[in-house]
Every structure is written in C-alpha cells, then in structure tokens.
LUMDRENVO-764665 format. One line per 5 residues: number of its first residue (from 1); for each residue x, z, y negated of C-alpha. Coordinates in steps of 0.5 Angstrom, whole numbers, always signed. Example, Ala and Ser with C-alpha at 12.3 -4.5 7.8 and 13.67 -1.06 7.14 Angstrom:
! residues 2
1) +25/+16/+9  +27/+14/+2
***
This chain:
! residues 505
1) +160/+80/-237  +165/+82/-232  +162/+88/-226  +165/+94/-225  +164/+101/-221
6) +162/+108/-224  +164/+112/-220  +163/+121/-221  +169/+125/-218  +166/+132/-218
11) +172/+137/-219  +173/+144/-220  +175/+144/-228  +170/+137/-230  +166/+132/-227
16) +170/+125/-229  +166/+119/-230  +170/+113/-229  +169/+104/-229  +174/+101/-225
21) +173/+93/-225  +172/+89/-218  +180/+89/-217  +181/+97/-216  +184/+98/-224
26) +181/+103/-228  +178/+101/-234  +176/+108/-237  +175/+115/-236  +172/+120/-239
31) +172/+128/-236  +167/+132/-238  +169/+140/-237  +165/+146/-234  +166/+153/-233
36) +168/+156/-226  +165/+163/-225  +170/+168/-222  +166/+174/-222  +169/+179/-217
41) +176/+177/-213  +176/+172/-208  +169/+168/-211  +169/+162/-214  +162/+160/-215
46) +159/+154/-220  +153/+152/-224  +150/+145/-220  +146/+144/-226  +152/+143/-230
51) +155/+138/-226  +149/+134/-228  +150/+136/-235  +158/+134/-234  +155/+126/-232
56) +150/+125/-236  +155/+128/-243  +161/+124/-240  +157/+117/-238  +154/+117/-245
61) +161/+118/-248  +164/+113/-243  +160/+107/-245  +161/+108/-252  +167/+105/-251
66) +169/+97/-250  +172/+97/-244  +166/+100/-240  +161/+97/-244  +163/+90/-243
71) +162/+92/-236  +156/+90/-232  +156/+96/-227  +154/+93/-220  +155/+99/-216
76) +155/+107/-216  +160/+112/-212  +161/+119/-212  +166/+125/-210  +167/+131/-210
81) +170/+138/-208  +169/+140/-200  +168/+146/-196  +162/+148/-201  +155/+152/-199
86) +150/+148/-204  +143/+151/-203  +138/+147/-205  +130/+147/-205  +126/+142/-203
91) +125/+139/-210  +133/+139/-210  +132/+145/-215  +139/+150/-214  +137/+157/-210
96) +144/+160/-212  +150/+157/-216  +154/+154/-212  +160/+157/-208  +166/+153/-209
101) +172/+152/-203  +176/+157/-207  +170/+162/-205  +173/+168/-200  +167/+172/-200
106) +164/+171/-194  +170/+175/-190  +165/+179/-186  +161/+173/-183  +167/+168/-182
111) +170/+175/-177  +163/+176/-174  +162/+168/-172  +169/+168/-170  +167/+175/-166
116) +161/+172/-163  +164/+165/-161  +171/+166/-160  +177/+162/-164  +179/+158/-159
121) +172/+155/-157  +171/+155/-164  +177/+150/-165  +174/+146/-159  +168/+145/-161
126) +170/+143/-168  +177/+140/-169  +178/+147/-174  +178/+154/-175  +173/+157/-178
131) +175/+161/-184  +172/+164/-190  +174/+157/-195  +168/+154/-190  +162/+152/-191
136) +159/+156/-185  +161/+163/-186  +158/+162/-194  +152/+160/-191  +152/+166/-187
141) +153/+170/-193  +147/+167/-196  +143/+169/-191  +146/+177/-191  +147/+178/-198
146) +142/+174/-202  +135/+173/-198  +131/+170/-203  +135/+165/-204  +136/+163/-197
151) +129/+163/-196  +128/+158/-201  +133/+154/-199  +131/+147/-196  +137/+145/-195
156) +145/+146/-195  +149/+140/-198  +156/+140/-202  +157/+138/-210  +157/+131/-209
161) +151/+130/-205  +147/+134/-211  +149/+129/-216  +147/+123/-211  +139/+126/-211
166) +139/+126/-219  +142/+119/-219  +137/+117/-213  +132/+122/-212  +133/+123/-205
171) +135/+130/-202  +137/+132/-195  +144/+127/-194  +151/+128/-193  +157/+124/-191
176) +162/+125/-185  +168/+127/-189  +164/+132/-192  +160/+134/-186  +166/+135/-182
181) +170/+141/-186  +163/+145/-186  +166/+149/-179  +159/+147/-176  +161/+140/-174
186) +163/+137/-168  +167/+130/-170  +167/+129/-161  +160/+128/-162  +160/+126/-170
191) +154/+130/-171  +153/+138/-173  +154/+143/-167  +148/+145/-165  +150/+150/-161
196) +154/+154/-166  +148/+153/-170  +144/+156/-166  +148/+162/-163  +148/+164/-170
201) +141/+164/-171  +140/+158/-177  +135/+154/-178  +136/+146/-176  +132/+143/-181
206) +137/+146/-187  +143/+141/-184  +142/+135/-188  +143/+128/-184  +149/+126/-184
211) +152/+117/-185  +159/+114/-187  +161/+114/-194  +160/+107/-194  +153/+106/-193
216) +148/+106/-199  +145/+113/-201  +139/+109/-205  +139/+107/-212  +139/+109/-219
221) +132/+112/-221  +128/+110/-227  +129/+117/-230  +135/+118/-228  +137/+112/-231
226) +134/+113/-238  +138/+119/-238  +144/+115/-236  +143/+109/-241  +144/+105/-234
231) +140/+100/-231  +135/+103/-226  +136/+99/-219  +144/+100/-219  +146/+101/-212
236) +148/+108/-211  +153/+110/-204  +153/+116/-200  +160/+118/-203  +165/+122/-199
241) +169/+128/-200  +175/+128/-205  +181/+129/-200  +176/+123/-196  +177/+119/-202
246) +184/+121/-204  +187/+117/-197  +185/+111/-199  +185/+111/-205  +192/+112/-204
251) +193/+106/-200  +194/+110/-194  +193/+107/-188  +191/+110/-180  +198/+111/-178
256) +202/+110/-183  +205/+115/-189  +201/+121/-192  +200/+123/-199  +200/+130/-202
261) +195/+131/-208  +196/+136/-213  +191/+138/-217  +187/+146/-218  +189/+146/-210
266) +193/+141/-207  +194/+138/-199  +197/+133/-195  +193/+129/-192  +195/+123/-186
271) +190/+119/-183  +190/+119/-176  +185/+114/-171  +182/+121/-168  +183/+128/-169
276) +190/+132/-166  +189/+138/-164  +195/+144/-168  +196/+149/-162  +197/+154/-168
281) +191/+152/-171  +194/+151/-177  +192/+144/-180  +184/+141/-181  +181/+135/-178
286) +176/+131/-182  +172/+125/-182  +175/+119/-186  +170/+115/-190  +169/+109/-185
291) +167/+116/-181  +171/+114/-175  +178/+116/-177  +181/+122/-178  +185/+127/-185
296) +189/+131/-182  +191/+135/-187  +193/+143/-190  +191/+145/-196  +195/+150/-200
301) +188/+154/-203  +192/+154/-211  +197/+150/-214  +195/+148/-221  +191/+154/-222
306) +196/+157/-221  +201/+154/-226  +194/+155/-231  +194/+162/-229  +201/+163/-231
311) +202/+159/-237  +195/+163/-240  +201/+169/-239  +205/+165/-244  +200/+166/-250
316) +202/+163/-258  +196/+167/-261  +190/+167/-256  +192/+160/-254  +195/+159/-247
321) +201/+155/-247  +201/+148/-245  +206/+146/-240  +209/+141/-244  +211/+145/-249
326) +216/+150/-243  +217/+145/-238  +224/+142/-243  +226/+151/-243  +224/+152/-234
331) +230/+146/-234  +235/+151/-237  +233/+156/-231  +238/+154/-224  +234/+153/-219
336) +231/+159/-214  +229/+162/-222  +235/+167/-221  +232/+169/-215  +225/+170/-216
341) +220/+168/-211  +213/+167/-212  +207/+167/-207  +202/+163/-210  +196/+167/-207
346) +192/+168/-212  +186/+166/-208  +187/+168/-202  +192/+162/-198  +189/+157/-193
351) +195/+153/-188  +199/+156/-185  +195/+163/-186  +189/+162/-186  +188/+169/-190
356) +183/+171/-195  +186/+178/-195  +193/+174/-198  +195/+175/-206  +200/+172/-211
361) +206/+176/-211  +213/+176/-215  +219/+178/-211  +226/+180/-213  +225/+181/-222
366) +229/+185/-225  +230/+187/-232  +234/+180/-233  +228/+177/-231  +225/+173/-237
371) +217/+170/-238  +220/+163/-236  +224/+165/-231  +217/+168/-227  +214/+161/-229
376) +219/+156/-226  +218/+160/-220  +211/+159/-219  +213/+151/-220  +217/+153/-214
381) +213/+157/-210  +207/+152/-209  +213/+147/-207  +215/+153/-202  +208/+152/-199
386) +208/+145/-199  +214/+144/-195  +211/+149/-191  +205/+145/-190  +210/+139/-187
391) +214/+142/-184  +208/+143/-180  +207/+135/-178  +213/+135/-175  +211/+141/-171
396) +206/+137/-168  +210/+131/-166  +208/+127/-173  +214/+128/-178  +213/+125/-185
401) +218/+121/-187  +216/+119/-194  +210/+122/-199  +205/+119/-205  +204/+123/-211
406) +197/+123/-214  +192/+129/-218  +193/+131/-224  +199/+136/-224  +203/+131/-222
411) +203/+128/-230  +209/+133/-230  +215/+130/-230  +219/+137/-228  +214/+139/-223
416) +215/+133/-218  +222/+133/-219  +222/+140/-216  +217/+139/-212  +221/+132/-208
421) +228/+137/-209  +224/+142/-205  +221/+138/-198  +228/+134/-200  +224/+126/-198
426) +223/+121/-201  +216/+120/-205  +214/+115/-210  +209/+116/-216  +201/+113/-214
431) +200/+108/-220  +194/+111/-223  +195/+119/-221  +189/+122/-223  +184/+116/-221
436) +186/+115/-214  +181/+120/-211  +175/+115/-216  +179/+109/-213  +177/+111/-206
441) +170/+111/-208  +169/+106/-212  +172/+103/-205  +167/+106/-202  +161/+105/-207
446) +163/+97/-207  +163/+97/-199  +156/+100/-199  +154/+95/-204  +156/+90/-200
451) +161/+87/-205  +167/+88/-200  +165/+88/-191  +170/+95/-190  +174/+99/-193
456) +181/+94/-191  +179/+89/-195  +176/+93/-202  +182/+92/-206  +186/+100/-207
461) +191/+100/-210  +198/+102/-206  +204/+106/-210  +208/+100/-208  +209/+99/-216
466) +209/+107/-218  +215/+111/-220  +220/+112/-214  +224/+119/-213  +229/+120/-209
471) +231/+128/-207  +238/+132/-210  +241/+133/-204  +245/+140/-208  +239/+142/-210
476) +235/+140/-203  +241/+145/-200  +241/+151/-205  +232/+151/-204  +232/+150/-197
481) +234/+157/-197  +229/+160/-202  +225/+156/-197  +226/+160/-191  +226/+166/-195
486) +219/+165/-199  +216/+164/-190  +219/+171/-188  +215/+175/-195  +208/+173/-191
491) +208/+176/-185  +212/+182/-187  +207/+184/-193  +201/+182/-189  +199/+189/-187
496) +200/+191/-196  +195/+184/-197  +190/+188/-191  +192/+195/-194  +189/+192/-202
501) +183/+188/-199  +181/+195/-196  +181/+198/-202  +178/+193/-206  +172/+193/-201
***
C-alpha cells in the first residue's frame, strides 16, 4: 500500500482534510464548511467544536474514495487560521467560541495595553504591534467582558492547537508561528514575553508551551480514531500557523522571492533569517516552521470576502452569483471601473493602517454606475491594497522582484490578472493553489515523523511548472494611477471611519 499524509487546514469557511503522497502531490481532498458568526460589526467568532465536526465529516468522505483509501496514512499535520483567542478548560472543553483573526472587538483593550506599555516598547519586545486583530487584546477582552468564561479557562491556544488535543488527547501546546502573532511573544527570546504578560496582570499558567512546527505533537488515540476510521498510534505533529505553512508550501525559501496568498484575507509573505524591524510599523514578523526563520508579512484583513460579500449583492433569486457566471462581463468594463474605488475594509484593515475603526467604501459612483461596475472595482481594490503592501518591502530595502500565487481566489483567471496588472511584476501561478498551505504541513508533519530530516529536504512543490503572468504595461500605467489615489482615500476619510465607530459604540 503506498503511504501518505492527511493533513487538516483550519480555514475560515471549512476545514480541508487532504492526503498527499510522500512526493508532496496531493492525492484528494475534501472540504467540510461550517458557519462564521458575526454577530455584531467587527466580531467574527466560530464554534471550536465545529472544527472537529468539519474533520471527522470530511475524513470519512475523503476515504470513501480510491485515491486515499489505497494510502497507508504514516503521518498526521494540521494548520489553521492565526491571531485567535482560543479558551479552553482543562479537559479541552471551549469556554467561549473562538475569536477568529477578522475579530475587532477588543479595541478598548488593544489602546489600554498600548497605553500602559507603549507602541515602541511594544515593537521591541515583540517584533509587531500590538492591534486588536491579535490574540492578546482578545484575551483581555475575555477577561473584561465575559468573567466566567475566563475563569474557567485553562488555557489560551489557537484552532489548530484544538484539533490536535482531539487527535492526541494532549492540551496546553502551541507552536512558534502560532506563538509568535499572539502580541504577547518575544521572537529575541523564542518564548512568551512574560513582562508583558505580567504588566497585564494574566495569568502564566494559561500560555501553552511553545515547540516547532516540525516536532511531533503525540499520535492519534483510540477514541479519536475510531471516530476517524484510522488506525490509532499514527504520528501526529504540532502543526503550524496556515501563512507558516503557506511559505513552504510555496517553495519559498530564506532570502529568496515571496508569495501572496489570496483566500477570505490575503498576505504577502518573505521568509527572512531573522525579523526586520519596519520604522512605520507597518509589516508582521512571525516564526517560520523550522521555528528560527522569520515571515515578514502584511495582510490585507478582507479579500475574498470581500469579493463574496459583493457578488451576495448580485442575487438570481435567493442565491448569490457565482464568480464564474460575471467574470466574462467585468471584462467589458475598462480598467479603473469608470472611475470607481473600492476601499475593501470591511472588516476593519490591517497593513498599512492597522485601523479596526476603517470600513469598506465606494467612491466616485454615479448614475452610470452600473452593479458590475462597483463589483469589478472591488477586484481592483484588494489589488490596490496588495500593491500597497509591496510597495512596503521596498521601503525597507527588500523589493519584491516577482510573486507566487496561491489560495483559492487565485482559480479566478479575471482576479490574477488584474491583480498582476495592478503591482505590474512578474508572477507565476503555484502548481496546486489551493493545497499549498496543506503542502507546508504535510512537509511539517513528515519532518516530525521522522520520514524526511528538515523541511529543505521534504519534497515541496515549487511553482516552477505553474502557469506564468507577465504584466500589461498600458494597464500597469493607467492602475498605477487609481493606485496612488485609492492610498490618498484613507487618511483623508479616517476622521469619518473614527467619527462611525463612535456612533456604533
């Protein structure tokens, strides 16, 4: 029987259940759906039990089929979405649903922490800002808002840490990527910043320990694999964070390009042998998988969720359109959509502004305005703001000469183009877009299993062979334009998004 690797991603929308052989091909995958609760503007929150629910449905699916049941499963990864505040107790039970990275709640508690502590000592300590999008101000906000719940937690960890005590049985563990985007993590140190953690009056005993993404988190139980349908006893590894995983599952390498990924949120990521410091404080700094390399990364907070949002405007009776059935009309519309902008803060914005306050906006409509128009210039916008994001590595003295594509929003033909037009580089399409966050670990979960000695050596797929894009440069010419105006909007409207989020509170 040929072996593989199942590997559970975490995602906003599902959790995928995928098997890659042991040459890094993805054999067959499954996604099981679950529902994200917004409950007021700015929270974003989802049911932990649900995840497990997502990979027990989707595990049984996937081995109905040949091309995973012929596979003797030797290893077990797992990835999931960061910057979560996950309580647990201490038999694993959740003591509130989990808020997810989209979650802007904790505003008050991120101004107090940086009020108390100050940004800049802040920075220092943790190689980011600290920001409402980040697992400490969401700690906090537990603490102030639901009392109970933070009495009875045990420990604070992230999604794919859940899913890995059901697999093992075994709680109180993180990883370094993971770790590392909490705001309360020294990467200098490689442990949690206990003087933050103790400025603020938490408790220590709820920070999980913290190891690479390549060590072994324990192996599936007996219970959990009667579940599953698997043999109990497989190796199962401590996971890492999905934009961890993403890097190397790109083929991305220290010092060489970067990749953006474009899923619910996007970001654009580097791998670099240690963090570099952004003056503006604009850009992230996370653990790699190896848990010595650094991500430097900036994510825009809402991309295809955006593009989601506005085709749910677009409804044939109470469905929503599906992007395949506009993207041939949004051709028609010249690009700059007749003048239209589109701000795609819909959930508040993180590089460059770092602004849970912001909020998505049109500008420049007109009665010629058509639905189409507005939905093209939503394309356009999170491409305006990934340009911006690259625009920032070359502030820092590390331009981006070519990108990798990767996520599920890039199956749009109509979207990458625009989006290659728009930053005007050279970029190439991953081989296996939306497996390449599983690739990284599956990579992970072989190193930990002891199938392959690193991560250099664990056969990733490259975007060697995927589909390459060149930009227009008339069109390159005529967005960089719209470009410079779409940076202008934000800091001439920040007063007004101030102004709403007053009034919504």
């Amino acid at each position: 029987m040929n072996q593989g690797i199942l590997v559970y991603d975490i995602g906003t929308t599902s959790v995928k259940s995928a098997v890659f052989d042991l040459s890094g091909f993805p054999a067959a995958s499954v996604s099981a759906p679950y529902k994200t609760e917004f409950p007021r503007p700015g929270w974003a929150e989802q049911d932990p039990e649900q995840f497990w629910a997502a990979a027990v449905t989707g595990t049984r699916e996937l081995f109905a089929r040949p091309e995973a049941a012929s596979r003797e499963i030797v290893a077990l990864g797992l990835t999931g979405h960061m910057n979560g505040c996950l309580p647990v107790d201490a038999e694993g039970n959740p003591t509130y649903p989990e808020l997810i990275h989209a979650d802007s709640r904790s505003g008050v508690q991120s101004a107090r922490v940086r009020g108390l502590l100050g940004e800049d000592y802040l920075y220092r300590e943790t190689a980011n800002r600290t920001d409402e999008h980040l697992s400490l101000p969401k700690i906090l906000w537990l603490r102030d808002e639901q009392e109970e719940a933070f009495k009875r937690t045990a420990w604070f960890l992230n999604a794919k840490d859940y899913l890995r005590f059901k697999l093992t049985g075994i709680l109180g563990y993180t990883d370094f990527s993971d770790a590392s985007l909490t705001g309360a993590f020294n990467l200098e140190k490689r442990d949690w910043s206990w003087d933050i953690i103790d400025a603020l009056g938490l408790p220590r005993d709820r920070f999980p320990s913290v190891g690479s993404s390549i060590e072994a988190g324990g192996v599936l139980g007996k219970e959990a694999a009667a579940v599953l349908g698997l043999p109990q006893g497989i190796p199962v590894s401590l996971g890492g964070g999905d934009a961890s995983c993403a890097t190397r599952g790109s083929g991305i390498l220290v010092g060489g390009g970067a990749y953006i990924s474009l899923g619910s949120s996007a970001w654009v990521s580097r791998l670099f042998p240690s963090p570099v410091p952004d003056p503006k404080r604009r850009i992230q700094n996370f653990f790699d998988l190896d848990g010595r390399s650094c991500n430097v990364c900036g994510t825009l907070q809402s991309a295809g969720i955006a593009v989601d949002w506005a085709l749910g405007m677009l409804r044939t009776g109470s469905e929503a359109m599906d992007y395949r059935q506009v993207e041939g009309d949004l051709e028609a519309i010249p690009p700059g959509s007749e003048g239209v902008i589109f701000l795609p803060y819909l959930m508040g914005e993180r590089t460059p502004h770092w602004d849970a306050s912001a909020r998505g906006m049109f500008i420049g409509l007109s009665l010629s305005s058509s639905a189409k128009t507005l939905l093209r210039s939503v394309y356009e916008g999170t491409a305006f703001g990934l340009k911006e994001i690259i625009d920032i590595y070359g502030d820092m003295g590390a331009p981006i000469d070519s990108l990798i594509l990767l996520g599920g929003g890039i199956r749009s033909t109509f979207w990458r183009r625009i989006i290659c037009d728009v930053i005007g580089k050279p970029m190439r399409v991953h081989p296996f877009p939306t497996h390449a966050i599983s690739l990284g670990a599956a990579m992970a979960a072989g190193v930990a299993a002891g199938i392959w000695p690193n991560l250099e050596e664990a056969p990733g797929v490259g975007a060697l062979n995927g589909e390459g894009l060149t930009p227009d440069p008339e069109k390159t010419a005529v967005y960089a334009g719209y470009s410079a105006l779409y940076r202008e909007i934000y800091g001439r409207v920040k007063p007004v998004f101030d102004g709403l989020a007053e009034m919504r509170n």
